[in-house]
C-alpha distance (Angstrom), angle and dihedral (degrees) to the residues before:
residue distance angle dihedral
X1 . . .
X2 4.03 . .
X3 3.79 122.6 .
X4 3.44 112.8 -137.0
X5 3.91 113.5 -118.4
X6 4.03 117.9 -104.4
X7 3.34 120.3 -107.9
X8 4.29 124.5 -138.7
X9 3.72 149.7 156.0
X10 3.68 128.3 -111.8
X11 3.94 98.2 -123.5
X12 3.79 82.0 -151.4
X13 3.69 92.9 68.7
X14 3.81 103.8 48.1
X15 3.52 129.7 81.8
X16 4.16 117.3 -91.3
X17 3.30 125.0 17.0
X18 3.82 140.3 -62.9
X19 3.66 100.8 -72.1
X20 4.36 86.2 54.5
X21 4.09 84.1 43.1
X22 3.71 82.7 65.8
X23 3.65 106.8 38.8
X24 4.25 81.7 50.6
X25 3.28 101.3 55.6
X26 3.43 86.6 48.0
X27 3.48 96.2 47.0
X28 4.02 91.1 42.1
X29 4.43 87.7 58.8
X30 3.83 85.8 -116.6
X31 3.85 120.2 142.9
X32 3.84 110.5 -128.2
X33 3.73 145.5 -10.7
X34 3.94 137.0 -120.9
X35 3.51 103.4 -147.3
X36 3.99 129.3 -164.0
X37 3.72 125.5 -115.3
X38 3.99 87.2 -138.3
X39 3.72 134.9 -162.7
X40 3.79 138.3 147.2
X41 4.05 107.7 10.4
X42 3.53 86.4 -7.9
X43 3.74 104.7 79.5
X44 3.63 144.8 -107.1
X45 3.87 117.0 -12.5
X46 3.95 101.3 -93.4
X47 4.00 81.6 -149.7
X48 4.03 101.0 51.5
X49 3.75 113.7 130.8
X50 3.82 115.6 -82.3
X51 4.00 89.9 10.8
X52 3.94 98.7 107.9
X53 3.16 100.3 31.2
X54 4.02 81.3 61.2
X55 3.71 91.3 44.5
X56 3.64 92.2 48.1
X57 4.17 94.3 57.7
X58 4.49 83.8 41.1
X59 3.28 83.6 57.9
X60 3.90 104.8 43.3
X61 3.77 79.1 46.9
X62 3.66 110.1 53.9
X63 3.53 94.2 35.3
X64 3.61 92.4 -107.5
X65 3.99 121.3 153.9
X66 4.13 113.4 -143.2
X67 4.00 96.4 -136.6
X68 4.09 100.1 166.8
X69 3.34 153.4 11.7
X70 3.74 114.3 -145.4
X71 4.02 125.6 -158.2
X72 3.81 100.2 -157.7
X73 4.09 96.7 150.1
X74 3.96 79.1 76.3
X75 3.90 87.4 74.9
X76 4.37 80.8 62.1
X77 3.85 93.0 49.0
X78 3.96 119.0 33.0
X79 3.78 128.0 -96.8
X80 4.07 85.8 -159.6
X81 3.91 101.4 41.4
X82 3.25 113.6 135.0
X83 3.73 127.4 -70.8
X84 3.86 110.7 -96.5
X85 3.86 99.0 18.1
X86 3.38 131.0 120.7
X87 3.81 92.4 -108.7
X88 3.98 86.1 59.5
X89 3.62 98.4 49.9
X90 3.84 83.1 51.8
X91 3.55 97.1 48.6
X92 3.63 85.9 51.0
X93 3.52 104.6 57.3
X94 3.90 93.2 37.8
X95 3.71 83.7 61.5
X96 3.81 94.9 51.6
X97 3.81 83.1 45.1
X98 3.98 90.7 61.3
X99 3.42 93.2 48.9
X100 3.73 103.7 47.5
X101 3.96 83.1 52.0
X102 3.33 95.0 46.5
X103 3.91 88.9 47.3
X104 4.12 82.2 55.4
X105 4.18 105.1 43.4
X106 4.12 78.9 48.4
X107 3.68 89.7 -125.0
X108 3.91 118.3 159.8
X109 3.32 98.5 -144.5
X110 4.04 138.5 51.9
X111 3.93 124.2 -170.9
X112 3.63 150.0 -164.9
X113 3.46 141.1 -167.5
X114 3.51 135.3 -142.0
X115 4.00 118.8 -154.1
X116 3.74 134.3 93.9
X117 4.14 108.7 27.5
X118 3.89 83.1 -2.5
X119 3.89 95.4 48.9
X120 4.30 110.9 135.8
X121 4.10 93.3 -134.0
X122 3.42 94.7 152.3
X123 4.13 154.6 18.9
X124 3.72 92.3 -94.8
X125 3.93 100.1 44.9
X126 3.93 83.3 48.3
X127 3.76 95.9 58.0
X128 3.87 86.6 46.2
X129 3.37 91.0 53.4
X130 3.49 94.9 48.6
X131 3.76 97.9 45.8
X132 4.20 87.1 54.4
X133 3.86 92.8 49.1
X134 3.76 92.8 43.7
X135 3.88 90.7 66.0
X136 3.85 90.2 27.5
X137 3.85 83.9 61.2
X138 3.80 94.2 41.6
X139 3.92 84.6 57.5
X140 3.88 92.9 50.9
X141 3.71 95.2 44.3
X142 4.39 83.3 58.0
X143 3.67 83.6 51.1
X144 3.58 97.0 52.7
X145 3.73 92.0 -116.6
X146 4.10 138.9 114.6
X147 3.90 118.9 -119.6
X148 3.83 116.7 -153.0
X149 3.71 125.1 179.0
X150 4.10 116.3 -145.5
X151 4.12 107.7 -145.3
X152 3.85 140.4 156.4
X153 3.99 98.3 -116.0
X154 3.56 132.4 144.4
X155 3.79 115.3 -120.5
X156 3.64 91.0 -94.5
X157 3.99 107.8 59.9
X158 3.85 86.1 29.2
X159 3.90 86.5 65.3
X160 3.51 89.6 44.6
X161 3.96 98.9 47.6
X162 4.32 85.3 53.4
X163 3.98 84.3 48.1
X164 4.20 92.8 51.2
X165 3.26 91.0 44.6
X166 3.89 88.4 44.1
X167 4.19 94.3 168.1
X168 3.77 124.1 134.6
X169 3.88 97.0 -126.6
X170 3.94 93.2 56.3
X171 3.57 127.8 108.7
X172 4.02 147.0 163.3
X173 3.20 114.6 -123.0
X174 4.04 112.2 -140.6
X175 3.99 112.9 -131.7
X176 3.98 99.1 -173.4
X177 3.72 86.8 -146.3
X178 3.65 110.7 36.2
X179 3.75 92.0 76.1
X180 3.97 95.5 50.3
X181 4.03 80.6 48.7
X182 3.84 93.9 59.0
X183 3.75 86.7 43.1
X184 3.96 98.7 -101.9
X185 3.75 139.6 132.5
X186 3.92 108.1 -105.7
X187 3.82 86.2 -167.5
X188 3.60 88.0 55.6
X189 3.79 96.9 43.2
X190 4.14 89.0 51.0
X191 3.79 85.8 53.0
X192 3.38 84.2 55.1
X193 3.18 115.0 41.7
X194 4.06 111.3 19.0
X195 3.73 105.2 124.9
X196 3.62 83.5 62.3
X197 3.49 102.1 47.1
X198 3.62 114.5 115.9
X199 4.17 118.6 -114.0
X200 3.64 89.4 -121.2
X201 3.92 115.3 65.8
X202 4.26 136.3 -177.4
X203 3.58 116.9 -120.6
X204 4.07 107.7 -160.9
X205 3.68 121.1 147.3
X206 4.26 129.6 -168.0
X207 3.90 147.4 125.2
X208 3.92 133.9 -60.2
X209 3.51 91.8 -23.5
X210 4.00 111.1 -45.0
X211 3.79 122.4 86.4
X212 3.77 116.0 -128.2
X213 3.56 121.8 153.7
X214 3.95 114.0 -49.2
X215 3.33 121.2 131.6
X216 3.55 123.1 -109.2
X217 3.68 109.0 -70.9
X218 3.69 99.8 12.0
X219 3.83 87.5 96.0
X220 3.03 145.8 96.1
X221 4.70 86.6 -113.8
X222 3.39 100.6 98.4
X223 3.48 89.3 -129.1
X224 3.82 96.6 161.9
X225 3.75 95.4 52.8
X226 3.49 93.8 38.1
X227 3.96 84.4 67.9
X228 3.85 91.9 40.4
X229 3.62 86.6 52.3
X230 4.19 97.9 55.4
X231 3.99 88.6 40.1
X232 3.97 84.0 48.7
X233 4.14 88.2 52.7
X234 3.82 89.1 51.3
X235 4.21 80.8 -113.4
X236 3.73 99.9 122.9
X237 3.97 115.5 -176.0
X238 3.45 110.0 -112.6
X239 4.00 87.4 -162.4
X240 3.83 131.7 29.2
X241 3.92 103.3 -156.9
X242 4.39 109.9 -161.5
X243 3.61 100.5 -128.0
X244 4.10 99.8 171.9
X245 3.80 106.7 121.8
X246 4.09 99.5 -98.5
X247 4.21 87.6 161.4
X248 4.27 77.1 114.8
X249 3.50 99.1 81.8
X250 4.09 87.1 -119.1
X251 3.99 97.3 144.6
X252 3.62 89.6 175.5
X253 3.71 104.0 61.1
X254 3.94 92.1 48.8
X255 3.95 90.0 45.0
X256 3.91 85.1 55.3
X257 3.98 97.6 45.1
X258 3.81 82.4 36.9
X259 4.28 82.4 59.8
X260 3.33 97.4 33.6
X261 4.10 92.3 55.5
X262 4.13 86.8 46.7
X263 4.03 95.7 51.8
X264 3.75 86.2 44.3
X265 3.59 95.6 56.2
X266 4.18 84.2 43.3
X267 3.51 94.6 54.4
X268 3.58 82.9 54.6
X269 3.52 110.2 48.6
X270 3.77 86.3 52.9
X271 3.65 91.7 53.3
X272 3.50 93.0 56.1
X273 4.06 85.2 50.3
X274 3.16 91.0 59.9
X275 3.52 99.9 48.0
X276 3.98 97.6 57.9
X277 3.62 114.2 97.1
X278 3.71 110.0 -106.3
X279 4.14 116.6 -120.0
């Protein structure tokens, strides 16, 4: 029998902060929440004293499943800088940061992205990368946890930043839109790449390359097929995150990508009903 994904918010991408993440999702009918460590321009530290113990009784009481903690302040420092700066040290303990408040929520997963001051542009910044993420991932596995890394690469270097990194608790974590934004074939980089996709995946749809404020499938994403493609690998998503930009206040357009996502994943789990020989 298949188990039909979970579906959740990216706290980072609705208006207020994580406390109102919570109470939406909630609200909204949805499952869980991915919440963002924080800091400057980001938001309130997710870790500040008393502030998951608060989020842990939100979510026990609107029904509300903690699913990830998400490091995005590394975008504002550098995963790659160089070994022994500042920046590095930083890095480091925001990434033990993530974890420890992952370890706290009770989430299964912790994630990082890589674009702006973390962007992979090159051979060396990959190996960087790489090096960071290996011990990152080291740290999670001790935690009981999975570490994925969100990035723009092509099928190629993605493969070979999972490879350098080559540690058991590692994953990628699929953004359905980030590839078509760095002008590559998601279909192509889940062929690629699958076994190391992480369970949890971003659903975020738009046009030639920027998201603005279609609703899911409307796009030019391939969100659809981007799903097809995962159930096609025998990699199901065990967690469809809403990634649209929702930080407007529009509670319309997220309850009809919200609606949309569910009747996809209905339509599905009655084609795969269908498709089981009958005894």
């Amino acid at each position: 029998m298949t188990r039909s994904p979970v579906i959740g918010l990216a706290g980072w991408r609705l208006p207020g902060d994580h406390f109102d993440a919570v109470e939406l999702a909630g609200g909204m009918g949805t499952d869980g929440v991915q919440l963002d460590l924080g800091g400057p321009g980001r938001g309130p530290w997710l870790d500040a004293a008393g502030t998951v113990d608060r989020l842990r009784d939100d979510c026990a009481r609107y029904g509300v499943r903690p699913l990830a903690v998400a490091g995005n302040t590394l975008n504002d420092i550098g995963l790659n800088a160089p070994v022994g700066s500042q920046d590095a040290l930083r890095a480091r303990r925001i990434l033990i940061r993530v974890l420890d408040t992952a370890v706290a929520l009770g989430t299964p997963l912790a994630f990082v992205p890589s674009f702006r001051r973390s962007a992979i542009d090159d051979l060396r910044d990959l190996r960087r990368t790489a090096a960071v993420l290996s011990w990152a991932a080291r740290e999670a596995q001790a935690r009981g946890l999975l570490l994925a890394n969100e990035n723009g690469l092509d099928p190629r270097r993605a493969r070979t930043l999972a490879d350098e990194v080559a540690a058991p608790s590692f994953r990628l974590l699929l953004d359905t839109y980030n590839p078509r934004a760095a002008g590559l074939d998601v279909l192509a980089l889940i062929e690629a790449t699958h076994e190391w996709i992480a369970p949890q995946i971003h659903l975020k749809d738009g046009t030639n390359g920027v998201v603005t404020r279609e609703l899911l499938g409307e796009g030019d994403g391939r969100v659809w097929e981007a799903l097809a493609a995962l159930q096609a690998q025998e990699h199901p998503p065990e967690a469809l995150i809403l990634e649209n930009d929702y930080r407007d206040g529009d509670m319309t357009r997220l309850a009809l990508d919200i609606e949309r996502v569910r009747s996809h994943e209905e339509l599905n789990c009655q084609a795969f009903q269908a498709s089981r020989p009958h005894t």
